[in-house]
KEKE-369117 format. One record per residue (C-alpha): residue number from 0; x, y, z; residue in three letters. Coordinates in nm, 4 decimals. Example, Ala and Ser with C-alpha at 12.3 -4.5 7.8 and 13.67 -1.06 7.14 Angstrom:
! KEKE-369117
     k          X          Y          Z     r
     0     1.2300    -0.4500     0.7800   ala
     1     1.3670    -0.1060     0.7140   ser
***
This chain:
! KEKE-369117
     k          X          Y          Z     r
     0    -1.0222    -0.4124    -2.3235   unk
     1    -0.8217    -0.6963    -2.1309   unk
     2    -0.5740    -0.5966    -1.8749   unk
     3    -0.3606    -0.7953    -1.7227   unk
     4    -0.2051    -0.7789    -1.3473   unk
     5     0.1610    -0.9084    -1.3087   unk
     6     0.1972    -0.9034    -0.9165   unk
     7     0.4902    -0.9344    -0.7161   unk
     8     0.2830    -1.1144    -0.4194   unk
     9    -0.0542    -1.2525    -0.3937   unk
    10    -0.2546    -1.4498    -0.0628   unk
    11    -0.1670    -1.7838    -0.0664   unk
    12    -0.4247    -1.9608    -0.2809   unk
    13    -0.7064    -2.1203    -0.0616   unk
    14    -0.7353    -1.8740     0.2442   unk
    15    -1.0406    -1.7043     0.3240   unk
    16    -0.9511    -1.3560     0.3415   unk
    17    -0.6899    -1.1237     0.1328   unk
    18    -0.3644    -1.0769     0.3248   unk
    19    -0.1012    -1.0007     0.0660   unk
    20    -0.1888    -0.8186    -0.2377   unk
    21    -0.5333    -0.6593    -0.1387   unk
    22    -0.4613    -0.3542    -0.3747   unk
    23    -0.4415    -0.5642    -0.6556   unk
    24    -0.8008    -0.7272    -0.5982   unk
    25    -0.9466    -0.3988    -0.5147   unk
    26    -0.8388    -0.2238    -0.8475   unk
    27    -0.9133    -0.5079    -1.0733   unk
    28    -1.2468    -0.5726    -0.9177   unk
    29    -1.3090    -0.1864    -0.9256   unk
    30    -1.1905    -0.1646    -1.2883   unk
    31    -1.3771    -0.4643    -1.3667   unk
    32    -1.6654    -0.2499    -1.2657   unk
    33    -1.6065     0.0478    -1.4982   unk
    34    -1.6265    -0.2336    -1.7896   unk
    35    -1.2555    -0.3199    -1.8139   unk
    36    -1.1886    -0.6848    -1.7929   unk
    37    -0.9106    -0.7706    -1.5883   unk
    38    -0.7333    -1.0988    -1.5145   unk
    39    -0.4348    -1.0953    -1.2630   unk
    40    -0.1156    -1.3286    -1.2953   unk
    41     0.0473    -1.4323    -0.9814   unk
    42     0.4567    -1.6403    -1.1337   unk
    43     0.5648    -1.6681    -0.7785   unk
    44     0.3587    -1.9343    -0.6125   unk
    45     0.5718    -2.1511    -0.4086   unk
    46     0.2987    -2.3544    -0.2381   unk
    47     0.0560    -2.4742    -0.5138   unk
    48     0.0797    -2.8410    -0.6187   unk
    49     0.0563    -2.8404    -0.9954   unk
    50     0.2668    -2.5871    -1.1800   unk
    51    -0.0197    -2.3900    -1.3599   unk
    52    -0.3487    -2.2630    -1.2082   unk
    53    -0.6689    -2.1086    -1.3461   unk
    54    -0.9204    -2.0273    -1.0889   unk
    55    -1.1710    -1.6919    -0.9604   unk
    56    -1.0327    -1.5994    -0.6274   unk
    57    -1.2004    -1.3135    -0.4334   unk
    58    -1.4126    -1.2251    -0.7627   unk
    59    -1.1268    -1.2243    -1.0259   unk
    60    -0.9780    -1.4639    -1.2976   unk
    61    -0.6106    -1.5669    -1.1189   unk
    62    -0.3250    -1.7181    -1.3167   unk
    63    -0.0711    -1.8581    -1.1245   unk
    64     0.2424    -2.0448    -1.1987   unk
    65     0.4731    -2.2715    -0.9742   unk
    66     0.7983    -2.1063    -0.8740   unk
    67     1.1187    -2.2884    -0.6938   unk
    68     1.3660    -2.0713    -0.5539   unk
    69     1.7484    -2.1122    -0.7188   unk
    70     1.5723    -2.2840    -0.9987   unk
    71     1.6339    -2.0735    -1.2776   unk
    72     1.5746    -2.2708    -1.5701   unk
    73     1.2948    -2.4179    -1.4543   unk
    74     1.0820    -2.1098    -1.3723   unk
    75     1.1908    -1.9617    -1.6981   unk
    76     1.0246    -2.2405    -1.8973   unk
    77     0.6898    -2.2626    -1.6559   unk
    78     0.6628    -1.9266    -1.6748   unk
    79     0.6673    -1.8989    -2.0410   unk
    80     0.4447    -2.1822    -2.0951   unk
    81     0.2583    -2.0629    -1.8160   unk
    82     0.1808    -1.7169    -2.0148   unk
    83     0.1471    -1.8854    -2.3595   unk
    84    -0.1529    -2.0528    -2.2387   unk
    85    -0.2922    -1.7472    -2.0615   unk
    86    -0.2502    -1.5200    -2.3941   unk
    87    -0.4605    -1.8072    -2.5765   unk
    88    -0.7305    -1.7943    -2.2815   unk
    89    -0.7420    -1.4148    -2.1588   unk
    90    -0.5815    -1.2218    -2.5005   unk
    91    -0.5028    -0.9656    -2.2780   unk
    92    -0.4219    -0.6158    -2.4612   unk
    93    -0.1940    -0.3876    -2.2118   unk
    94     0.0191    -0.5904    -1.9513   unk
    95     0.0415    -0.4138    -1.6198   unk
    96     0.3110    -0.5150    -1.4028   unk
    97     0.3232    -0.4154    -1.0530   unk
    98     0.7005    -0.3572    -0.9061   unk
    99     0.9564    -0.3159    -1.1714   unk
   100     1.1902    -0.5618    -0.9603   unk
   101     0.9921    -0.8505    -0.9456   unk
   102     0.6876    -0.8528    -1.1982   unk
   103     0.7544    -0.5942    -1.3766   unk
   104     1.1433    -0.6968    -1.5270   unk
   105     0.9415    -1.0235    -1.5834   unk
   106     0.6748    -0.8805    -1.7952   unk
   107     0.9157    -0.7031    -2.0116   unk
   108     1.0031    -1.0815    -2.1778   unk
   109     0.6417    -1.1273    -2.2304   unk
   110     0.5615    -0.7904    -2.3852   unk
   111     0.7910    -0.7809    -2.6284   unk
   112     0.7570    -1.1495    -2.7344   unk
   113     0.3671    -1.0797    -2.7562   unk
   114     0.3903    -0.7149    -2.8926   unk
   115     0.1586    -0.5807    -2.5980   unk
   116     0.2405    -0.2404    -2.4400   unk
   117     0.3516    -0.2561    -2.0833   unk
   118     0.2377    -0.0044    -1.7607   unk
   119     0.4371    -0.0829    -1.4373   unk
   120     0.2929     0.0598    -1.1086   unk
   121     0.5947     0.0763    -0.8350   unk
   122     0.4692     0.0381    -0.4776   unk
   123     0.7916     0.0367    -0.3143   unk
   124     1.0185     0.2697    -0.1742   unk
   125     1.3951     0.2381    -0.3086   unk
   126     1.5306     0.2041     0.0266   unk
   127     1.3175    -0.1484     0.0842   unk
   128     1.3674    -0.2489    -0.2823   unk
   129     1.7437    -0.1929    -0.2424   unk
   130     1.7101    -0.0522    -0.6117   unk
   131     1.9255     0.2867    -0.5552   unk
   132     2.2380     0.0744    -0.4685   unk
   133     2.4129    -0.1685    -0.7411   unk
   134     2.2501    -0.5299    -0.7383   unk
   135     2.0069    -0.7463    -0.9088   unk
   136     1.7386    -0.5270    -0.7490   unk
   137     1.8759    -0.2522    -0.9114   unk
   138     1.9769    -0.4111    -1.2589   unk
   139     1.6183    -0.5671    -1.2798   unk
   140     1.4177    -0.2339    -1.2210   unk
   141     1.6563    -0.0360    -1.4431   unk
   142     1.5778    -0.2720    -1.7188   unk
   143     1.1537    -0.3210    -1.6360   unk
   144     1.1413     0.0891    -1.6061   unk
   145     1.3623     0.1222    -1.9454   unk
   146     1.1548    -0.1183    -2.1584   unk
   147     0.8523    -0.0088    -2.0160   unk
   148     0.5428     0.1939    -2.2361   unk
   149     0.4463     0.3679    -1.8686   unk
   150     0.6136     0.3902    -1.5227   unk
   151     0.3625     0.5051    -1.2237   unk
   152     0.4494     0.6379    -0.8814   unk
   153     0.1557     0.6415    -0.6109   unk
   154     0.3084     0.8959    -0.4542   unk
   155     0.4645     1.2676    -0.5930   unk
   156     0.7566     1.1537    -0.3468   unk
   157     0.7987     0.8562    -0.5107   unk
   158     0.8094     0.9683    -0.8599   unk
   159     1.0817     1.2176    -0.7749   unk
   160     1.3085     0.9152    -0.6379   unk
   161     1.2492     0.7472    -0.9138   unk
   162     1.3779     1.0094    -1.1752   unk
   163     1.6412     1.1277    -0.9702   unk
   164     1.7868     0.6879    -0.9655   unk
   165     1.6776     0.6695    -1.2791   unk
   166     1.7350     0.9458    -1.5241   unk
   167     1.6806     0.8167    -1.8273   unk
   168     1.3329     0.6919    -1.7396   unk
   169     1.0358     0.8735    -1.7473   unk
   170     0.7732     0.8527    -1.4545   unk
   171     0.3948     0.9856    -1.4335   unk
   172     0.2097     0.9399    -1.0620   unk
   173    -0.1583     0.7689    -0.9789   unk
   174    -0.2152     0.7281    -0.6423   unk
   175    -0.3811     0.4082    -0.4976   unk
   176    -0.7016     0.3903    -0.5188   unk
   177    -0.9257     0.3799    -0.1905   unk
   178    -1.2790     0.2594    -0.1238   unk
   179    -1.4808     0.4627    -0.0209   unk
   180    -1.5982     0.3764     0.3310   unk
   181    -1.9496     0.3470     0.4020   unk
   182    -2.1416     0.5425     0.6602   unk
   183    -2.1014     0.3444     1.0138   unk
   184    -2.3035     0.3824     1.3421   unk
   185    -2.2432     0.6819     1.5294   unk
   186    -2.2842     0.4880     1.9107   unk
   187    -1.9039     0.4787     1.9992   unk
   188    -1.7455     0.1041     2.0647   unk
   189    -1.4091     0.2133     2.0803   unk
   190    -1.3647     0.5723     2.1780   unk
   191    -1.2190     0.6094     2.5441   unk
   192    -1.3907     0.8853     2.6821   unk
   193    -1.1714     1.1354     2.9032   unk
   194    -0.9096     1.0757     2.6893   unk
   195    -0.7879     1.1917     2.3146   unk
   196    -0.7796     0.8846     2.0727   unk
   197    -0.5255     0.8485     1.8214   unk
   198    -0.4802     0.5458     1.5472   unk
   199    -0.2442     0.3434     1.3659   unk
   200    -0.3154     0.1219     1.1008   unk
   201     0.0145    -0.0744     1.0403   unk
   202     0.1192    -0.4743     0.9806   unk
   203     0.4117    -0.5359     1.1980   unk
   204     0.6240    -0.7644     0.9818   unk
   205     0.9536    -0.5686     1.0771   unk
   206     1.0769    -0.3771     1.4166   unk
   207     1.1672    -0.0725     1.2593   unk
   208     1.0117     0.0520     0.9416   unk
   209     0.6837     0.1106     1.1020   unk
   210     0.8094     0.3130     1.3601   unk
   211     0.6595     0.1700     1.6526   unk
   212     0.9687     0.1913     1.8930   unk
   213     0.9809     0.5794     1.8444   unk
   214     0.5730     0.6242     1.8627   unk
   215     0.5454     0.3884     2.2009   unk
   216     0.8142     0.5927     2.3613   unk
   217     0.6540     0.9094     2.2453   unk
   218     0.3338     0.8115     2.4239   unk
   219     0.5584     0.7124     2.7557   unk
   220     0.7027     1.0548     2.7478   unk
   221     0.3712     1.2334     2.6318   unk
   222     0.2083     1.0360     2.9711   unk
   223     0.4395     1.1419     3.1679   unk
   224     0.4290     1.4904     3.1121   unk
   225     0.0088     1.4339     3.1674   unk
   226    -0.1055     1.3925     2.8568   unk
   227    -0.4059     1.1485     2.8141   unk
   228    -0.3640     0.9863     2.4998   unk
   229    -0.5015     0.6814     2.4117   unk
   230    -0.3338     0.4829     2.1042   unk
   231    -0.5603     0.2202     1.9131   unk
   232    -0.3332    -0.0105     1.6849   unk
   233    -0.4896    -0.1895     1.3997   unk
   234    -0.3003    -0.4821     1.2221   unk
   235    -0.1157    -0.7963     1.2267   unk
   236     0.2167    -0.9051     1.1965   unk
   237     0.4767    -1.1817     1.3445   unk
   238     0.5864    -0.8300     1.5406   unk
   239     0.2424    -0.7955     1.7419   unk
   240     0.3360    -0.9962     2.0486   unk
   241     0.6598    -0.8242     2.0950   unk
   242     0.5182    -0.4316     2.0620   unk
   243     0.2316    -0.5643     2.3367   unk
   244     0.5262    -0.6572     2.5534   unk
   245     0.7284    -0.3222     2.4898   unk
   246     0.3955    -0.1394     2.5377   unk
   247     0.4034    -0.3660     2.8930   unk
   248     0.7011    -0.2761     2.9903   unk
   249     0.6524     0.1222     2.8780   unk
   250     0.3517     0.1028     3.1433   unk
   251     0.1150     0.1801     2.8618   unk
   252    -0.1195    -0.0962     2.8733   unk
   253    -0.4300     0.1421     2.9264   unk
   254    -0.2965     0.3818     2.6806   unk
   255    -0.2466     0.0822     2.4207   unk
   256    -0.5294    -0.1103     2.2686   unk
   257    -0.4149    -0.3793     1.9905   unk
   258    -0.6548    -0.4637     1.8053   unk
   259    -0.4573    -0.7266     1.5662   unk
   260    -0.6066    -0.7903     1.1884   unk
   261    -0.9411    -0.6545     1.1232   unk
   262    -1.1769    -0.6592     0.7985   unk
   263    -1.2123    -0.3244     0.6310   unk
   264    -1.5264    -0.2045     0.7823   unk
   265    -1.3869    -0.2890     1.1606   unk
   266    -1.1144    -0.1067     1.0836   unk
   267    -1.3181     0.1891     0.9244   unk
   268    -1.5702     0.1398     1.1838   unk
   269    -1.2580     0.2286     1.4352   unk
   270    -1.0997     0.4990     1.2492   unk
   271    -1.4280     0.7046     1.2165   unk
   272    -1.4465     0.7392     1.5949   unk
   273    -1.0524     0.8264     1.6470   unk
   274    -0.9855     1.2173     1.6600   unk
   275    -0.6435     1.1672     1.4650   unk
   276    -0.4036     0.9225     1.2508   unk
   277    -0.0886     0.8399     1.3287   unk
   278     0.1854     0.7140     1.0776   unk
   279     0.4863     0.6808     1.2293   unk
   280     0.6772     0.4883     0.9231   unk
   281     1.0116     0.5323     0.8627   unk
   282     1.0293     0.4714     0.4826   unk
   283     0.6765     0.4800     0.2482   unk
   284     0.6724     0.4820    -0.0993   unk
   285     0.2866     0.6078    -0.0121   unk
   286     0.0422     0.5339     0.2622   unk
   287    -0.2576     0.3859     0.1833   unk
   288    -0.3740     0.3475     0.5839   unk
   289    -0.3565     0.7358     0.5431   unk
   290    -0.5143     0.7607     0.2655   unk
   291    -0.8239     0.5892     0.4012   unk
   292    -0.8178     0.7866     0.7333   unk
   293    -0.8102     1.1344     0.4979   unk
   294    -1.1238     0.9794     0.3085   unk
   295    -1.2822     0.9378     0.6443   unk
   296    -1.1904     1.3308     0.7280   unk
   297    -0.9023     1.2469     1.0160   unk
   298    -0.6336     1.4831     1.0740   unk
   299    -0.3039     1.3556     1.0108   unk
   300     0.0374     1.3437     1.2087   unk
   301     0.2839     1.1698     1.0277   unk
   302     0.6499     1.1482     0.9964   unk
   303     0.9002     1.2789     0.7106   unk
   304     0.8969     0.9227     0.5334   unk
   305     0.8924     1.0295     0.2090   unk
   306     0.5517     0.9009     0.0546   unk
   307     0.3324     1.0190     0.3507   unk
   308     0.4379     1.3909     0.3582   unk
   309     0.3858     1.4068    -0.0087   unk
   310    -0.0241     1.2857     0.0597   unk
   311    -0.0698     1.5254     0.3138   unk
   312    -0.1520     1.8347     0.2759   unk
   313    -0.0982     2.1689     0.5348   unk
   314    -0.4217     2.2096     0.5648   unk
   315    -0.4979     1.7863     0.6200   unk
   316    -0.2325     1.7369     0.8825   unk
   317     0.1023     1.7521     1.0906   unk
   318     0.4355     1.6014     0.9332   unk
   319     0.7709     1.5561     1.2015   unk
   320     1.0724     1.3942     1.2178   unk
   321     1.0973     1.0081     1.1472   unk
   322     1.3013     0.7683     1.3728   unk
   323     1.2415     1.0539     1.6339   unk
   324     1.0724     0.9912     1.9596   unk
   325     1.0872     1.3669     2.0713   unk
   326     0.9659     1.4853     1.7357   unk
   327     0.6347     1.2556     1.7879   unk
   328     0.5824     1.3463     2.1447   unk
   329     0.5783     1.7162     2.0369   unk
   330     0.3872     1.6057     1.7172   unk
   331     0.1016     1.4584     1.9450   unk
   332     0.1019     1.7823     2.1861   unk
   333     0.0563     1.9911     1.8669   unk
   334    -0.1910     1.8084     1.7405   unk
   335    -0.3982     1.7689     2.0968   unk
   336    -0.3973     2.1730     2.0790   unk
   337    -0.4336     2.2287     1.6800   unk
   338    -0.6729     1.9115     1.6387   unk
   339    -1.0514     2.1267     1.6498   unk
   340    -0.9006     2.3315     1.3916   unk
   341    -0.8684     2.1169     1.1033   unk
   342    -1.1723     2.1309     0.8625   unk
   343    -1.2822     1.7285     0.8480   unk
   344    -1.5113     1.7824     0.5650   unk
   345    -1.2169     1.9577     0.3493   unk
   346    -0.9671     1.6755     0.4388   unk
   347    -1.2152     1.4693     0.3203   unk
   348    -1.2655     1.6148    -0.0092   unk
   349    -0.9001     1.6442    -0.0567   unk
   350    -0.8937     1.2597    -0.0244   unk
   351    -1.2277     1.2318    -0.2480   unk
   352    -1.0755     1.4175    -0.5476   unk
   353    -0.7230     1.2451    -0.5115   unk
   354    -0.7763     0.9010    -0.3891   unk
   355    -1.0898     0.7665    -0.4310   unk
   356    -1.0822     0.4566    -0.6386   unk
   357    -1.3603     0.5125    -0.9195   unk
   358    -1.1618     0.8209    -1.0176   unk
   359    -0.8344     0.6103    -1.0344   unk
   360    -0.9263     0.3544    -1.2277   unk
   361    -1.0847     0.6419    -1.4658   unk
   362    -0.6702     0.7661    -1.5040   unk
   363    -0.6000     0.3645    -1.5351   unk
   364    -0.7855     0.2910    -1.8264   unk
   365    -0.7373     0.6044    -2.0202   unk
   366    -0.3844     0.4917    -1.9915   unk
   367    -0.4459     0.1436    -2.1274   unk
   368    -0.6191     0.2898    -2.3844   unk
   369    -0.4014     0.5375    -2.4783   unk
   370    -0.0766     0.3099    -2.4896   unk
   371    -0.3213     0.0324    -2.6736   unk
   372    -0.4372     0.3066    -2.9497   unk
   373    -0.0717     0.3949    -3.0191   unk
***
């Protein structure tokens, strides 16, 4: 069975680690594991030199086409030629788009011209897409999720967005799929002892959507009611300098500890010692940071973001107000005196029979086979 990945981004072709797009190398690598072969197609590159591309990056077949912005005509034509030649090297049999805006009303062309049956996997939230208000946005992912064999949600939250801005359209939901992390050292390297250790796993490309102005005045006001809470932030972002400076200015720079962009077992390696999670986002379509720290058995206070409240569970976690500084302040307080009662091992077999990423490629590929049979 050949599957293949329509992405909306990708890591610019050449770097040494995944930046954009990591989900998409994860699956296919983990489906290519479970004996599906899967190439991935990438019709936005605006920074390769020759207008087609066939190479392995990061252990899978990428496709990926030349793409100039305002340049309508030409796109259309290189990336029609650009997918004739891939259905004469790859034959894929299912086409699996991910965002119905971008890839996914793209891959509607090529799956009807080919005959292939199409599976579009939305990862964002419709107030970032702009898709519940009238626009190309909009027009585009009303036409992708129409023409479309199957529309997945990785969230519960999601899905019922999606079928409430778009009716006619039927939506199933698979949640992303999460490695497993492996057993790290128990020494601590990061725990501040005397104090209780929170976490935030979040790339700061924006001000707001993260949350970070609400959460950093949250810890002022939790210090200065005596609190000792110590807030480890994981992740990059053009935004990094400028929360180091608010968290200056806050007088937190003991109770903040940036860590910037880490590989996956740093970051798990720092999550595993943390006594709780923090997502403080303002708008998710899901949470994959959570979704890790769950498989790792951390308790969970997160904000009413949509996709985040619908992973958590009562029993896994705390949910409060979003854009609320007050609500997260008494969110942290809570969780300081509810934190010892949370069951780790059941949070973590929550996230084990929901998340983990053998069992989603499993629903994945009795999909493809499903739509491929009919």
């Amino acid at each position: 069975m050949n599957v293949l990945m329509v992405v909306t981004w990708c890591t610019k072709q050449g770097n040494d680690t995944l930046e954009a797009g990591v989900f998409h190398y994860e699956q296919a690598l983990n489906l290519i594991e479970n004996g599906c072969n899967v190439a991935i197609y990438f019709p936005y590159d605006q920074q390769i030199g020759d207008e087609f591309t066939k190479k392995q990056e990061w252990g899978v077949l990428t496709y990926r086409s030349k793409f100039i912005p305002g340049k309508k005509l030409y796109n259309f034509k290189t990336t029609n030629v650009s997918m004739a030649k891939i259905m004469e090297d790859f034959k894929p049999d299912v086409i699996h788009a991910h965002c119905a805006a971008g890839a996914g009303a793209l891959s509607v062309r090529f799956a009807k011209k080919y005959k292939l049956p199409l599976v579009i996997t939305e990862h964002s939230p419709l107030a970032l897409s702009r898709a519940d208000k009238y626009g190309l946005s909009r027009v585009l992912s009303k036409r992708a999720f129409k023409n479309s064999n199957a529309n997945i949600c990785v969230s519960e939250f999601s899905k019922k967005e999606l079928q409430n801005a778009f009716p006619k359209a039927c939506f199933g939901t698979i949640y992303n799929g999460i490695i497993m992390p492996k057993p790290q050292k128990k020494d601590k390297k990061y725990y501040k002892e005397g104090y209780v250790n929170a976490v935030i796993v979040a790339m700061l490309y924006d001000k707001e959507v993260k949350g970070m102005p609400y959460l950093l005045e949250a810890l002022q006001m939790s210090k200065e009611e005596g609190k000792k809470i110590i807030l480890h932030h994981i992740g990059g972002g053009e935004y990094l300098d400028y929360f180091k400076d608010m968290a200056k200015k806050l007088g937190l720079e003991k109770e903040c500890i940036f860590y910037g962009k880490c590989d996956r077992d740093t970051l798990y390696e720092i999550e595993e010692e943390m006594d709780f999670f923090v997502s403080s986002s303002l708008n998710e379509c899901s949470g994959v940071s959570v979704e890790e720290a769950m498989l790792l058995g951390k308790p969970i206070l997160g904000t009413n973001s949509g996709g985040v409240d619908s992973l958590v569970p009562e029993h896994a976690g705390l949910i409060v107000e979003r854009a609320n500084a007050v609500a997260l302040k008494d969110g942290m307080v809570k969780m300081i005196e509810q934190m010892h009662e949370f069951d780790n091992k059941e949070i973590q077999k929550y996230a084990m029979e929901h998340f983990e990423i053998n069992g989603i490629s499993k629903k994945y590929m009795e999909l493809y086979k499903k739509l491929i049979n009919r």
